[in-house]
PALUMZA-662468 format. One record per residue: residue number from 1; residue in three letters; z, y, x of N, C-alpha, C in turn. Coordinates in steps of 0.05 Angstrom, whole numbers. Example, Ala and Ser with C-alpha at 12.3 -4.5 7.8 and 13.67 -1.06 7.14 Angstrom:
% PALUMZA-662468
NODE num residu    nc3    nc2    nc1   cac3   cac2   cac1    cc3    cc2    cc1
NODE   1    ALA    156   -114    264    156    -90    246    156    -66    264
NODE   2    SER    142    -45    257    143    -21    273    157      1    258
This chain:
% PALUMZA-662468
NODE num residu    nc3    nc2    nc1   cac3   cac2   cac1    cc3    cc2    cc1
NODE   1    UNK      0    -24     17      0      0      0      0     25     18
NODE   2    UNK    -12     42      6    -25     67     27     14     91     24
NODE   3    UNK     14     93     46     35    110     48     37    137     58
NODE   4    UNK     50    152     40     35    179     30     59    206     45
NODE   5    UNK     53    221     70     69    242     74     54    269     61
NODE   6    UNK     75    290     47     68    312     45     77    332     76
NODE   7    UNK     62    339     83     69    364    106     69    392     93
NODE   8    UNK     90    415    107     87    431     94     80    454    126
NODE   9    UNK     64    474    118     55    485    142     83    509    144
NODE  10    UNK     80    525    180    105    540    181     82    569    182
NODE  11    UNK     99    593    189     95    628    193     65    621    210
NODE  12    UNK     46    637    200     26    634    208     -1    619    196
NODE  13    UNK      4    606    178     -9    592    164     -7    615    127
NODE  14    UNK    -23    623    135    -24    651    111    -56    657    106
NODE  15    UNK    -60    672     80    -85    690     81    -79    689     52
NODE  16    UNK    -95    728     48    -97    738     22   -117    727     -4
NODE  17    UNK   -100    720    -30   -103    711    -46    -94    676    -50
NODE  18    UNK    -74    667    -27    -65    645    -29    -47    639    -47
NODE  19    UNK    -53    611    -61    -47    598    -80    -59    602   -110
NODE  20    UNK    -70    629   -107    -78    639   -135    -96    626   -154
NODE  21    UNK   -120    617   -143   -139    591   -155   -120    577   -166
NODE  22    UNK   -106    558   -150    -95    538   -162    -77    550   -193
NODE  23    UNK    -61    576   -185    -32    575   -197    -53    585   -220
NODE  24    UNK    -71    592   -221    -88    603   -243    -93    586   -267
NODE  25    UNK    -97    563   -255   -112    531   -267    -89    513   -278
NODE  26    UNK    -63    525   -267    -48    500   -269    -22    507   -276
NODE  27    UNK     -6    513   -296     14    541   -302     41    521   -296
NODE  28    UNK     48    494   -282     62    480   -263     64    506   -238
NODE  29    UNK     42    502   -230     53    518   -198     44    549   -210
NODE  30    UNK     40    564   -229     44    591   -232     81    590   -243
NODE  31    UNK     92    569   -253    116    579   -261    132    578   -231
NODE  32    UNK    123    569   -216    131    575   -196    126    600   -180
NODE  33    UNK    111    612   -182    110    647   -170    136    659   -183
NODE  34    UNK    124    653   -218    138    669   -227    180    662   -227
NODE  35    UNK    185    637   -215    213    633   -221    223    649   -193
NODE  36    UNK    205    644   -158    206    654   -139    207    678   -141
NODE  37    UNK    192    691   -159    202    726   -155    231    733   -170
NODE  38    UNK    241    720   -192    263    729   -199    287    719   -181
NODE  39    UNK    273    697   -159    306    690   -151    298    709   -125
NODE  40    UNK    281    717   -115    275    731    -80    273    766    -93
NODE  41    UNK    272    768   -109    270    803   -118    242    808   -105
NODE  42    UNK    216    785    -98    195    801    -91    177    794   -123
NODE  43    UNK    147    811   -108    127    797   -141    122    779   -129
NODE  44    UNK    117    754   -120    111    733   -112     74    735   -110
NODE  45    UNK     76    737   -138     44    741   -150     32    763   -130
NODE  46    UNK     35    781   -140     22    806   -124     22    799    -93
NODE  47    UNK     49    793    -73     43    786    -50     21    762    -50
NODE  48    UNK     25    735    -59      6    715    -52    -20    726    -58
NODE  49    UNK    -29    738    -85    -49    741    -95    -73    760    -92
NODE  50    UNK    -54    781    -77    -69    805    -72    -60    829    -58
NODE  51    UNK    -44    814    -33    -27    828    -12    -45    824      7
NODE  52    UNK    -38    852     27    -56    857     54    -51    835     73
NODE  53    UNK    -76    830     92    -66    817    115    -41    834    127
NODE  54    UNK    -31    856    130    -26    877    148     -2    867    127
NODE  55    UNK     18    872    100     38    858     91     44    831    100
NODE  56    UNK     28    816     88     32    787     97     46    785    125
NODE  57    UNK     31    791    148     46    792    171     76    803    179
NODE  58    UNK     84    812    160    111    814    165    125    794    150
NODE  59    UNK    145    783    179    165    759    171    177    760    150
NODE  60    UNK    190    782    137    202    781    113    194    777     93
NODE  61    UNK    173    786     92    148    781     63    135    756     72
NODE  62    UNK    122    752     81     96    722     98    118    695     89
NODE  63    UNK    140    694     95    160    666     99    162    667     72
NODE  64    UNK    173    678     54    179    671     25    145    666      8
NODE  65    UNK    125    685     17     98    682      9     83    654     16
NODE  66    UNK     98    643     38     83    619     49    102    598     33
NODE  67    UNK    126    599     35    138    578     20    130    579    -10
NODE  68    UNK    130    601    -28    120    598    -48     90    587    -61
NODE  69    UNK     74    591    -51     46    578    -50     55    552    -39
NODE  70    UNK     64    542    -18     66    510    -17     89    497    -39
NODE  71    UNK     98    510    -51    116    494    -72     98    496    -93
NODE  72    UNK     84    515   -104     66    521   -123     42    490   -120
NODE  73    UNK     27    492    -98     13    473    -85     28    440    -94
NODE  74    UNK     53    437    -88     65    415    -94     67    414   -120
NODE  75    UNK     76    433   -125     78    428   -168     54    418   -180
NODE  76    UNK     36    431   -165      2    424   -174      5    391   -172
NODE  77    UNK      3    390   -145      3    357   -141     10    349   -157
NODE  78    UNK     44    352   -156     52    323   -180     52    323   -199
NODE  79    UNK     43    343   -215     36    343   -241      5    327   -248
NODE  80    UNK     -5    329   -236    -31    317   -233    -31    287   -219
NODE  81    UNK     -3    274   -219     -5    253   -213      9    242   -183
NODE  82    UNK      4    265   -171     -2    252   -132     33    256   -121
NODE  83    UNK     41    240   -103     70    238    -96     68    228    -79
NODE  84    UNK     89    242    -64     93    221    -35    108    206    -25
NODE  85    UNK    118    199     -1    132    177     -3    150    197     26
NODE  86    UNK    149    211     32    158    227     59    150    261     59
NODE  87    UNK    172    272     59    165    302     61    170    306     84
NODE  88    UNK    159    334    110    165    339    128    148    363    129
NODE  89    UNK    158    384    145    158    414    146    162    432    172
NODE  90    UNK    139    444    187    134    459    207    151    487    206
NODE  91    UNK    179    484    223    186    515    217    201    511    190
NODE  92    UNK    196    535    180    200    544    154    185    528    136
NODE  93    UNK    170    519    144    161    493    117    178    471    118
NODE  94    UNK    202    472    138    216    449    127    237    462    103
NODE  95    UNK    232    474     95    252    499     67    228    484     49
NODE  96    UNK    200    483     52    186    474     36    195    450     15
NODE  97    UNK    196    428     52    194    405     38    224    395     23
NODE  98    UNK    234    411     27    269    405     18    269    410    -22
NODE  99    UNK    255    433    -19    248    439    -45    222    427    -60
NODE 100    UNK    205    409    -44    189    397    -59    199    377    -67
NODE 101    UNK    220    371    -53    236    339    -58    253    342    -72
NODE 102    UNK    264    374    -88    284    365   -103    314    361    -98
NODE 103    UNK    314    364    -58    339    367    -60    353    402    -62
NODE 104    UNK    332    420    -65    336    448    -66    319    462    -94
NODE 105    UNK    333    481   -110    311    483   -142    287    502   -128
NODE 106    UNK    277    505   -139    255    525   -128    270    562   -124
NODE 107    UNK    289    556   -146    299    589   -138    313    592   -111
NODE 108    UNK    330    565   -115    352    570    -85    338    572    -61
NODE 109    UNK    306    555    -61    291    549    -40    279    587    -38
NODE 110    UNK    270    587    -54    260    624    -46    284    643    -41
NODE 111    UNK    300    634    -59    330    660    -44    339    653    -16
NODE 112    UNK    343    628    -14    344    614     19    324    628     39
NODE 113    UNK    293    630     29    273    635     56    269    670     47
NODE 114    UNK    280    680     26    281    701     33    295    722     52
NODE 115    UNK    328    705     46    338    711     69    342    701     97
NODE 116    UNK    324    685    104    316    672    124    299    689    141
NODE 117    UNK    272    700    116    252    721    136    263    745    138
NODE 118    UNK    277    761    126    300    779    129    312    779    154
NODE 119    UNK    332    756    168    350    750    184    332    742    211
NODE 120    UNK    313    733    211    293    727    236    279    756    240
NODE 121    UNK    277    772    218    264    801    230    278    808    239
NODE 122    UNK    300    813    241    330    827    236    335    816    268
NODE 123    UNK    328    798    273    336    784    304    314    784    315
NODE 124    UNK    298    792    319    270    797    326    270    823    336
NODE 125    UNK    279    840    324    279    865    331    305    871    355
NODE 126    UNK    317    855    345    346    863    358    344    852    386
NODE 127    UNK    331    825    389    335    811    413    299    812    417
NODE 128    UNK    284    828    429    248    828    422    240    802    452
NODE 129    UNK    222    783    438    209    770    455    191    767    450
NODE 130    UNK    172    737    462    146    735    455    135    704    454
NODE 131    UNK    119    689    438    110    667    444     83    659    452
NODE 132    UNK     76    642    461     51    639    470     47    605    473
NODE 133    UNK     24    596    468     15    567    470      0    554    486
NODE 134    UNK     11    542    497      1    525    532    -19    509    521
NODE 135    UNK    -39    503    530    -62    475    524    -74    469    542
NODE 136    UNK    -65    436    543    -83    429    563    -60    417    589
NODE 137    UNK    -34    416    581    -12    413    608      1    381    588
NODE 138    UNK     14    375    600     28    347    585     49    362    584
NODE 139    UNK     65    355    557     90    362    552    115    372    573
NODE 140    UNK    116    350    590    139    350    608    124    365    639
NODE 141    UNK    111    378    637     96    391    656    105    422    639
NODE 142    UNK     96    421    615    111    456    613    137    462    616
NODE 143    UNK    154    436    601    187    430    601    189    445    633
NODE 144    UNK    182    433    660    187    431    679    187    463    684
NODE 145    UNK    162    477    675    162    502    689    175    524    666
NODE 146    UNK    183    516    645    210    536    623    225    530    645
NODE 147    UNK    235    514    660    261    516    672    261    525    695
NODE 148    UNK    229    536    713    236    547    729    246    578    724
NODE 149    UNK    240    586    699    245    613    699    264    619    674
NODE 150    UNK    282    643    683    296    649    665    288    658    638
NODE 151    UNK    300    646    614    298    661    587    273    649    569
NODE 152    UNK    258    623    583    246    622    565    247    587    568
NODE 153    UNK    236    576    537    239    548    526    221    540    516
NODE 154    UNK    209    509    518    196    504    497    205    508    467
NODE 155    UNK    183    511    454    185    524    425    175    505    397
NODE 156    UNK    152    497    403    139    485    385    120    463    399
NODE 157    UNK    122    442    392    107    413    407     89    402    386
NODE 158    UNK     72    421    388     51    419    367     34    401    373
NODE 159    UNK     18    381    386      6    359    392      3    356    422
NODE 160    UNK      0    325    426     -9    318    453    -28    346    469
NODE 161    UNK    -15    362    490    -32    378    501    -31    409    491
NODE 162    UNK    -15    409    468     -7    441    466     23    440    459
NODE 163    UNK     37    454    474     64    461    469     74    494    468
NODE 164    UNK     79    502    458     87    538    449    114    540    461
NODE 165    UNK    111    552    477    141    577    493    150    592    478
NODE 166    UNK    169    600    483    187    626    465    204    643    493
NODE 167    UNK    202    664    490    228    666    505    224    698    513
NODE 168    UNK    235    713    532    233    743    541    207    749    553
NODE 169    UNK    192    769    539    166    776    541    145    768    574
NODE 170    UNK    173    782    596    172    778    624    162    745    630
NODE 171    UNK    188    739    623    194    717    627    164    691    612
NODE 172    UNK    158    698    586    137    692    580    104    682    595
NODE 173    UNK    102    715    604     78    720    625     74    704    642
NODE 174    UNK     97    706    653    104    691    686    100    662    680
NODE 175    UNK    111    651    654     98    621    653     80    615    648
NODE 176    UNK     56    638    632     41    622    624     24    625    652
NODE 177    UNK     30    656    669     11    649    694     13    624    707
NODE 178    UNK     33    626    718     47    595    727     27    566    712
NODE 179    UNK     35    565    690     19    548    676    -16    543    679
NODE 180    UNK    -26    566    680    -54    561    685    -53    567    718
NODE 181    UNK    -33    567    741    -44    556    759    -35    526    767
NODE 182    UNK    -22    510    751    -29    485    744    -40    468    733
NODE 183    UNK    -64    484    717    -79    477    707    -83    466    683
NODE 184    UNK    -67    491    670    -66    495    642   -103    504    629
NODE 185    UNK   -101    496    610   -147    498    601   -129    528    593
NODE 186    UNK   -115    538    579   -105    558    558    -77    572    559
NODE 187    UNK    -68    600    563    -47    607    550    -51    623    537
NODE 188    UNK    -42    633    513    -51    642    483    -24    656    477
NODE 189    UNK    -27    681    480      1    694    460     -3    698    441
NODE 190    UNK     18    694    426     13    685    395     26    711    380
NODE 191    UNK     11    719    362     11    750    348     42    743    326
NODE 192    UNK     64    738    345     89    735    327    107    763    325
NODE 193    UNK    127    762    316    134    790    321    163    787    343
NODE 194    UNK    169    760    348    200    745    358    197    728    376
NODE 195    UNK    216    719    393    210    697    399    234    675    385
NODE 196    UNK    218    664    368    224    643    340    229    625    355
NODE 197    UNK    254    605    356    256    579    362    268    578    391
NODE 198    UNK    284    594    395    297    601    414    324    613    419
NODE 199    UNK    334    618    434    364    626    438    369    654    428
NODE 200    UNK    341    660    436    351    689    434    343    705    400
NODE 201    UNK    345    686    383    345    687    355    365    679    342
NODE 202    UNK    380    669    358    422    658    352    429    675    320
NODE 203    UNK    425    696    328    432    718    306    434    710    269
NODE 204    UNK    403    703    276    399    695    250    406    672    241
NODE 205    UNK    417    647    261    420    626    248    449    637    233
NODE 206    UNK    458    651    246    498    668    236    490    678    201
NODE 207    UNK    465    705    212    467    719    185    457    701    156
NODE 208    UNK    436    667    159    433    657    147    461    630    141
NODE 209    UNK    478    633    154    503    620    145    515    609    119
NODE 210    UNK    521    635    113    531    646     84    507    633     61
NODE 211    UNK    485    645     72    473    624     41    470    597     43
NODE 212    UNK    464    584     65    456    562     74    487    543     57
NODE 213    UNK    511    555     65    534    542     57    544    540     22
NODE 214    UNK    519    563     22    527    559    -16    511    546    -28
NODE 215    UNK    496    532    -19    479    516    -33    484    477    -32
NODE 216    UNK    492    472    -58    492    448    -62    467    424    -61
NODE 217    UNK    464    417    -43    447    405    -31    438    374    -50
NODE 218    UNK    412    361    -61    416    343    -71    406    321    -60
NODE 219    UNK    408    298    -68    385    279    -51    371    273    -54
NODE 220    UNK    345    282    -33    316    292    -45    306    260    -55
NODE 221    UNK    280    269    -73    273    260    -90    250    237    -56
NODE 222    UNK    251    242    -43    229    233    -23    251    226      7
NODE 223    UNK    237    209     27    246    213     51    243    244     63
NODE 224    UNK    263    245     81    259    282     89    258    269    118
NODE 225    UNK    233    276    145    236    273    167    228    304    179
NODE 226    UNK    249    301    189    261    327    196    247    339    228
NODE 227    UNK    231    356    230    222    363    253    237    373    287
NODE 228    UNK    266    375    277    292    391    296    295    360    307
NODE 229    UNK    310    334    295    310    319    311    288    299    311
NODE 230    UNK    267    302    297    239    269    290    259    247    283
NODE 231    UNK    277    250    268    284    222    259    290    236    226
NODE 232    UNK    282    207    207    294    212    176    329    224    173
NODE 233    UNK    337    240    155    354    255    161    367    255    125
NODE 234    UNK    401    244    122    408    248     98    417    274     87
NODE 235    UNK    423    277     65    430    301     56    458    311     70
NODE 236    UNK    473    301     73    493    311     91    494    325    110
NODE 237    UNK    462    328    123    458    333    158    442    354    148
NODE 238    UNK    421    364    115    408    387    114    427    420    121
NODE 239    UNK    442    422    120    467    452    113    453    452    147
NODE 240    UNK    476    433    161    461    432    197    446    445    205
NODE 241    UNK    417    428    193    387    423    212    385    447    197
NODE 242    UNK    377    466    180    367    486    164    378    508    189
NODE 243    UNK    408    513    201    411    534    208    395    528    243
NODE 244    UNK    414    501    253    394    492    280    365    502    287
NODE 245    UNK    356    490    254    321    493    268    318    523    274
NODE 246    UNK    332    544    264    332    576    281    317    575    306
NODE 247    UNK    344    565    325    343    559    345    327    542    361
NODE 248    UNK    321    521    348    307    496    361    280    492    363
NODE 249    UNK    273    475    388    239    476    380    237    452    360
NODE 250    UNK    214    463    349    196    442    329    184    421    338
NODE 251    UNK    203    395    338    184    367    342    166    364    323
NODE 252    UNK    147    374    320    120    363    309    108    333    313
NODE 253    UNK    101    337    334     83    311    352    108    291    351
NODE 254    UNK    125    296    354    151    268    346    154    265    322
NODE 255    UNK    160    277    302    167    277    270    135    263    267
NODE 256    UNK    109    267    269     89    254    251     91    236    276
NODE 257    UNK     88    222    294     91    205    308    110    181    284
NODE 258    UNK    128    189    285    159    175    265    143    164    247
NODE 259    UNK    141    182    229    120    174    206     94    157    210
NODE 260    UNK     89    158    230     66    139    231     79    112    229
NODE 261    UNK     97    108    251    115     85    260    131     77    234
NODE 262    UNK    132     91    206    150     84    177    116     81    168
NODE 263    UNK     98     72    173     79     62    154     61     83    146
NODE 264    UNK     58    109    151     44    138    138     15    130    145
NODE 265    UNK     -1    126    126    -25    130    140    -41    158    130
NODE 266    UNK    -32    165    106    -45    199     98    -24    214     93
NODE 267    UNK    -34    234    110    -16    262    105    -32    278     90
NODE 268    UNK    -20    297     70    -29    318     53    -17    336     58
NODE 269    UNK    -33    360     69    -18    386     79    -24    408     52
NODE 270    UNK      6    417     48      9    425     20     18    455     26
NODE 271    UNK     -8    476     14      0    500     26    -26    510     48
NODE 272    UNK    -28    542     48    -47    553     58    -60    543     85
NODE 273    UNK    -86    542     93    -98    529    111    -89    505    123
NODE 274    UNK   -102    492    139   -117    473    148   -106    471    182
NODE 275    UNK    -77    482    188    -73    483    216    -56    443    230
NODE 276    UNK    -38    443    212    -28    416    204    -38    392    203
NODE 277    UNK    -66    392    189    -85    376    188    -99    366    212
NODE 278    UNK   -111    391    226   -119    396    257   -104    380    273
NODE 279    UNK    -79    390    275    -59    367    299    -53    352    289
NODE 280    UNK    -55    344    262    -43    313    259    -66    282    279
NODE 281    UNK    -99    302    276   -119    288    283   -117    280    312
NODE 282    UNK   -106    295    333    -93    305    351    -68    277    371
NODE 283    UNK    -59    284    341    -32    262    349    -39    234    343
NODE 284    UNK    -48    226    323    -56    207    319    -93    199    298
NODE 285    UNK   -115    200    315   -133    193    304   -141    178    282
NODE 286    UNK   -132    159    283   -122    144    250   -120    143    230
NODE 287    UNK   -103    163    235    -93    172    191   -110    199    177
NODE 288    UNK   -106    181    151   -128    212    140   -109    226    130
NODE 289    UNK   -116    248    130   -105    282    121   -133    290    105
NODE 290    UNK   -108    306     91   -120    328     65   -109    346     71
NODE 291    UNK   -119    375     67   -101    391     60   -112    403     39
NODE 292    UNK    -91    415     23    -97    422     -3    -89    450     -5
NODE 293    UNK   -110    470    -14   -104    493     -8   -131    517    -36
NODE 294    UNK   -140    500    -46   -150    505    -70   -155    488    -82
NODE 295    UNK   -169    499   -114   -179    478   -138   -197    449   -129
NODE 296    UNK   -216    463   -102   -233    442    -94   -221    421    -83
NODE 297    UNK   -197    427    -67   -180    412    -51   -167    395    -61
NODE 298    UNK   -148    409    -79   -137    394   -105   -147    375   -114
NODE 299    UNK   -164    379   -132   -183    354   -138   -189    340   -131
NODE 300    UNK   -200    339   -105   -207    316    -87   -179    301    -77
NODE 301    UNK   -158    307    -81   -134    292    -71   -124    274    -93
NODE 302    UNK   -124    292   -118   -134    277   -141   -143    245   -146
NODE 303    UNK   -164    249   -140   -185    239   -137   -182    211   -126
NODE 304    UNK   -175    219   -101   -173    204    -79   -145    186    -84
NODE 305    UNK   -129    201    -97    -92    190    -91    -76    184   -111
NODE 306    UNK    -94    197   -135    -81    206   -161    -75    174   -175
C-alpha cells in the first residue's frame, strides 16, 4: 500500500495571489482564511490574495500568509478525499503540519505563527545577520568550516550537496569564501532578513514561550516527523521542538530520509511552490512528489490518490 507524506514548505516559499484559486473553488480551505484572520488580527484574504511581493517579504506578514494557504491547501485535500499517513514541515511549516494533523485548531496554529513572525523580526533586527546556501560541498565539509569561524552554523540541510549557514554577516562571507575555495560549485546569500536557525535568534524562542505554553496540544490525527531531531516525535515533545526549532538547523535531508525508511513513497507538498518537491528528488530519486499549489494541482492529486 502506497504511503503517503504531506510536506509543508518554510519562509520563502511565497508568491502573490497564493491559495486563492483553490480557496475560491473550495469554501473547506476559504473557511480557513477566513477563521486565520480572526484569530491573527490580519485579512488573511487580502494578504494571500492580493498582497505585494514587497509585503509578503516581511517575516511578520509572509509566515502567517504561508502557513495559512498551506492549511487552506490541506483542507482542500482532505475534503476531496486525499490523507496522509505522515506530516512533516520545513521551518515554519512544521506549525503547518501540526495543524494539518489536528494536533493544533487552525486558529491557535495562526495565532501561534503570528506571533512567531512577529518574535523572529523582533530578533532579526535586534541581533542582524545573514544566511547563505553552500552547493556542491558534502555536508560534513561545511560543518567543518562553520567551526572554523566564529558566529556562524549550519542552518538548513536541505539535500545531499546544499546546506544553508546562518550566522554574523562577517562571519558569513568569510565562509562562504572559504567554501568556494574548497570547492564549493555555489554560495548564494539568501534575501532573508535574520539569521534564522541560529543562536543568535535565542530571543524569539523566549518571546514565543508564553504562547507556545498555552496551547493544549492534541494527538495529531497523522505521524508528525519532526525536522529539529528526523525522528517521529509524540505530543509531549511538540511545546519543546516548536520553541527549539528557533534555534536549530532544519534536518530536512534526515526527516525525508526517515520517511523513506517508514515506507513513504509519495510526498505531497502542500502550500505555495514547488521548492520541497525539488529536494525531495535530490534526496531520494524514487519517490514521487506532488506539489499542490492550484486547482490544476489539486486535481491531479485527486486523481492520482483520491
Amino acid at each position: 500500500m502506497t504511503k503517503i507524506a504531506f510536506m509543508f514548505p518554510g519562509q520563502g516559499s511565497f508568491e502573490s495571489g497564493m491559495g486563492r484559486e483553490i480557496a475560491e473553488a473550495n469554501s473547506a480551505a476559504m473557511a480557513v482564511y477566513d477563521e486565520g484572520s480572526k484569530a491573527s488580527g490580519l485579512d488573511l484574504r487580502a494578504l494571500c490574495f492580493a498582497g505585494t511581493e514587497e509585503e509578503l517579504m516581511q517575516t511578520e506578514l509572509q509566515q502567517p500568509a504561508l502557513v495559512a494557504t498551506s492549511l487552506a491547501i490541506n483542507a482542500a485535500l482532505r475534503s476531496r478525499g486525499v490523507k496522509p499517513d505522515f506530516v512533516v514541515g520545513h521551518s515554519v511549516g512544521e506549525f503547518s503540519a501540526l495543524g494539518a494533523a489536528g494536533s493544533l485548531t487552525v486558529a491557535e496554529t495562526l495565532r501561534l505563527v503570528r506571533e512567531r513572525g512577529l518574535a523572529t523580526a523582533e530578533a532579526a533586527r535586534n541581533s542582524p545577520g545573514s544566511m547563505a546556501a553552500i552547493l556542491g560541498l558534502a555536508d560534513d565539509v561545511v560543518e567543518t568550516l562553520c567551526r572554523k569561524f566564529a558566529n556562524v552554523w549550519p542552518a538548513n540541510y536541505n539535500c545531499p550537496g546544499q546546506l544553508v549557514i546562518s550566522g554574523e554577516t562577517d562571519s558569513v562571507d568569510e565562509c562562504c569564501s572559504e567554501a568556494q575555495r574548497e570547492g564549493a560549485r555555489r554560495a548564494i546569500r539568501l534575501r532573508v532578513s535574520g539569521a534564522f536557525h541560529s543562536p543568535l535568534v535565542a530571543h524569539a524562542a523566549e518571546r514565543l514561550r508564553p504562547a507556545v505554553e498555552r496551547i493544549d496540544f492534541k494527538i495529531p490525527t497523522e505521524h508528525f516527523m519532526s525536522t529539529v531531531t528526523a525522528k517521529l516525535e509524540e505530543v509531549g515533545r511538540f511545546r519543546s521542538l516548536l520553541l527549539e526549532q528557533l534555534t536549530a538547523p532544519v534536518r530536512f535531508t534526515q526527516a525525508a530520509s526517515e520517511l523513506v525508511g517508514h515506507g513513504v513513497t509519495t510526498f505531497v507538498e502542500v502550500g505555495p511552490g514547488n521548492v520541497l518537491s525539488g529536494l525531495l528528488k535530490r534526496i531520494d530519486s524514487s519517490v514521487k512528489t506532488f506539489a499542490v499549489n492550484d486547482l490544476k494541482s489539486l486535481e491531479a492529486v485527486v486523481q492520482e490518490l483520491g
